[in-house]
N, C-alpha and C positions, 0 to 999 in steps of 0.2 A: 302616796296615793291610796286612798280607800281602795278596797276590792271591788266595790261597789260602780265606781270609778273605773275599774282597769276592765270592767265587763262590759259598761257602758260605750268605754270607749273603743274596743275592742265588735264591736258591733258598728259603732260610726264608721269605724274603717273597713266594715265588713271582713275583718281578719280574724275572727271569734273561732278560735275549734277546743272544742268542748270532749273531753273523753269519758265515755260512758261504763260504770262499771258494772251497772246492770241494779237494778231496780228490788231484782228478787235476789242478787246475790250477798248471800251473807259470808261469805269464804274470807277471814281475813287477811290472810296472807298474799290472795291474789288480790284482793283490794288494793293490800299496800303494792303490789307488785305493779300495779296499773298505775296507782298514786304516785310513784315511786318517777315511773318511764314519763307519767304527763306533764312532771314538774322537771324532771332533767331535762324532756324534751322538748319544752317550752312552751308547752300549749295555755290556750287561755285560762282555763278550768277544770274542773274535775269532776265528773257529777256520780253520787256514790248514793247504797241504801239507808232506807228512814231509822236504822238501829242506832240508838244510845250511843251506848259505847264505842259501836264503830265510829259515830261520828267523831266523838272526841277522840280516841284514836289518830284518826286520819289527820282530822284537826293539829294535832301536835306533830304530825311526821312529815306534813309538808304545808308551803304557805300559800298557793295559788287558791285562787277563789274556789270554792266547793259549793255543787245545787247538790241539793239534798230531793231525790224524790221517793216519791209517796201516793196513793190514793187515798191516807187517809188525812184529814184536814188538821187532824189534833197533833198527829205525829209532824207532821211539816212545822205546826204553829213553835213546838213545843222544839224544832233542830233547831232555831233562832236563836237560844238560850245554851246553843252547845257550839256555837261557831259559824251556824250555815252562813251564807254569804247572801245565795240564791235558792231558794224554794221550787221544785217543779212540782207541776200536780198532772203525774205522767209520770214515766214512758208504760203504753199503754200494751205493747204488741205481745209483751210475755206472759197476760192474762185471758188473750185470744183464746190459747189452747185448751186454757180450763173453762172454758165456755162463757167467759165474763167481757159482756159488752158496755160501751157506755154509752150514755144518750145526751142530749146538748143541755137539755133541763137536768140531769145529775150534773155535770159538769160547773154549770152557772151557779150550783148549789152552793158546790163544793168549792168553788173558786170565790164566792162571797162569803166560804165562813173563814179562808183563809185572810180574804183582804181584812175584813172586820178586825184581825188581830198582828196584820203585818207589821214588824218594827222599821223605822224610817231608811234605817241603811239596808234594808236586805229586797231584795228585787224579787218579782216573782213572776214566772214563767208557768204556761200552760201547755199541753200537748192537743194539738185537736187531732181528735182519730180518724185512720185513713176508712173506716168503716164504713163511716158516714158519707152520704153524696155530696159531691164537689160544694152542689149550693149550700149544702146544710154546712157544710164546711166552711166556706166563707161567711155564712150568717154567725154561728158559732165565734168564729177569733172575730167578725167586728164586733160584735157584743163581750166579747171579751176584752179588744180594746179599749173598750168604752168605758168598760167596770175600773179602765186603770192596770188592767197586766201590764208588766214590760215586755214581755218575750212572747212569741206565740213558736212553737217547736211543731212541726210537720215529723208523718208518719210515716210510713207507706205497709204495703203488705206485697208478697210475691206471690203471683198464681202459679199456676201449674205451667211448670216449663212446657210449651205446645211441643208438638214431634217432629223433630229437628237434629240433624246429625252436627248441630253447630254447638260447640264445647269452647269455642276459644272464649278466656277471659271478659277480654274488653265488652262480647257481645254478653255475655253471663251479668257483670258488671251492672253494665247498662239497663237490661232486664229489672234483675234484682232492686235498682233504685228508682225506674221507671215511677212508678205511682207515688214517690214522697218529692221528688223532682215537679211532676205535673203539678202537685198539690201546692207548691210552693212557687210556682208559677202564678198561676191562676190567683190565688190568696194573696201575696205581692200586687198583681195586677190591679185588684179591688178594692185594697186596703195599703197603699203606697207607704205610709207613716209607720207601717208595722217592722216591728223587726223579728225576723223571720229564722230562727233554728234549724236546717234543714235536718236528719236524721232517717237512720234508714237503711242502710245498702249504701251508706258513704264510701266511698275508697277513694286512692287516688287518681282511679283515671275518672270517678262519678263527682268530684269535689269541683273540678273547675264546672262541670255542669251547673249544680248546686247555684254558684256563686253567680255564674253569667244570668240563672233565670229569677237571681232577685233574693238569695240566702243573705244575710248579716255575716252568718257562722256556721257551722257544722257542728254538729253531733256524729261522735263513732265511738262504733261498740266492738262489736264482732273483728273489725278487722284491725282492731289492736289486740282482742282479749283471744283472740283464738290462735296469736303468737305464746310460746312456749318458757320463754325465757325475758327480763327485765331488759336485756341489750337490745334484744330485738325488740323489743316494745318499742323503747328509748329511741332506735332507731327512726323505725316506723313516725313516732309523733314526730321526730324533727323534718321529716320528707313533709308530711302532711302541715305543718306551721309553714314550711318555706313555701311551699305552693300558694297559702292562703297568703301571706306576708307579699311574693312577689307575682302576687296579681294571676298566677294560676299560669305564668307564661313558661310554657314549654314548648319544644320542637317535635315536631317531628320524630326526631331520633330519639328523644327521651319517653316515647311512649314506646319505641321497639324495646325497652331496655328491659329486661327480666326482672328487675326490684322495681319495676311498676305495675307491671302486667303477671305478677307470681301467682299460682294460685292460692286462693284462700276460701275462706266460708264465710 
């Protein structure tokens, strides 16, 4: 089966989890160390930076499908020719802090110089930013739809935790993916056909969320890559596959259980 194929269908069954290894990171070693835990762990994909060489790299050290993201159209055009599977034109949240916003007309730009030169196997995925108001947001991914994306990938951003002597997890958790949860609600609800990326503050007690309010798949970043070692990684992705695999059904008990509810960032 194409990889083309295993992403697709991985989405029909809304069982898609996608691990992120970050957009600006060029570190290859944690690369591989991510690439490494997503493919023992079983997840669906991999998604790593717009670098060359890193591509091919990674390319030969494991086989699961790889999005390649990027903000720039040329560098995505050009991962096609190095292995990419899937194209993102995204993840957008780690250029917030250097002051860099984006608007729906850059976006529509950018995402038709990519289509203009997409090869027929590789899929392409779009992030629409949590920046944006709810409407512009769903105007944004249907006009995206329309141009032919396959994927549309949801954002979120964290406000300022309000003043609250509430620390436990689950509530932190939930906080944290609050606004790419909403956005992926809302966006699902208006545009049914879409398939939808959630990302964001995913963990596992935020994932069966995700899923119940209309996700295809997940996207996670932070709470694989801010483990320390490949075992725990490896770990980690095989909890997060099983949950999406079996339907997100847990007990009760399994949410008391400390390797669900651990702390993390």
């Amino acid at each position: 089966m194409l990889n083309k194929e295993k992403i697709l269908n991985a989405l029909n069954n809304k069982s898609l989890v996608k691990i992120i290894s970050g957009i600006q990171n060029y570190d290859k070693q944690k690369i591989l160390t991510v690439a490494m835990a997503a493919e023992l762990g079983g997840a669906t994909a991999l998604d790593i930076c717009d670098e060359p060489k890193m591509i091919q790299d990674i390319r030969a050290a494991v086989s699961l499908p790889i999005f390649i993201s990027s903000i720039e159209p040329e560098k995505l055009i050009y991962a096609q020719k190095l292995g990419a599977d899937a194209l993102e034109l995204g993840n957008f949240e780690s250029f917030y802090k250097q002051g860099k916003l984006f608007t729906p007309n850059e976006i529509l730009e950018l995402t038709k110089k990519v289509i203009a030169q997409l090869e027929k196997n590789v899929l392409l995925s779009v992030t629409v930013p949590a920046t944006l108001e709810l409407a512009n947001q769903i105007k944004l991914a249907n006009e995206l739809v329309n141009l032919g994306v396959d994927i549309i990938q949801t954002e979120g951003f964290v406000s300022d935790t309000p003043a609250s002597d509430r620390t436990d997890s689950t509530f932190v958790d939930i906080l944290k993916a609050a606004s790419t949860l909403a956005n992926t609600f809302e966006i699902k609800r208006a545009i049914p056909k879409a398939n939808i990326i959630t990302a964001s503050g995913i963990t596992l007690t935020t994932l069966p969320l995700a899923k119940a309010l209309g996700a295809s798949g997940i996207g996670i970043g932070t709470f694989i890559n801010s483990l320390t070692s490949q075992v725990e990684m490896t770990e980690r992705v095989k909890e997060l596959v099983d949950y999406m695999d079996n339907g997100c059904k847990f007990a009760t008990k399994d949410i008391l259980k400390e390797k669900v509810l651990s702390p993390h960032i």
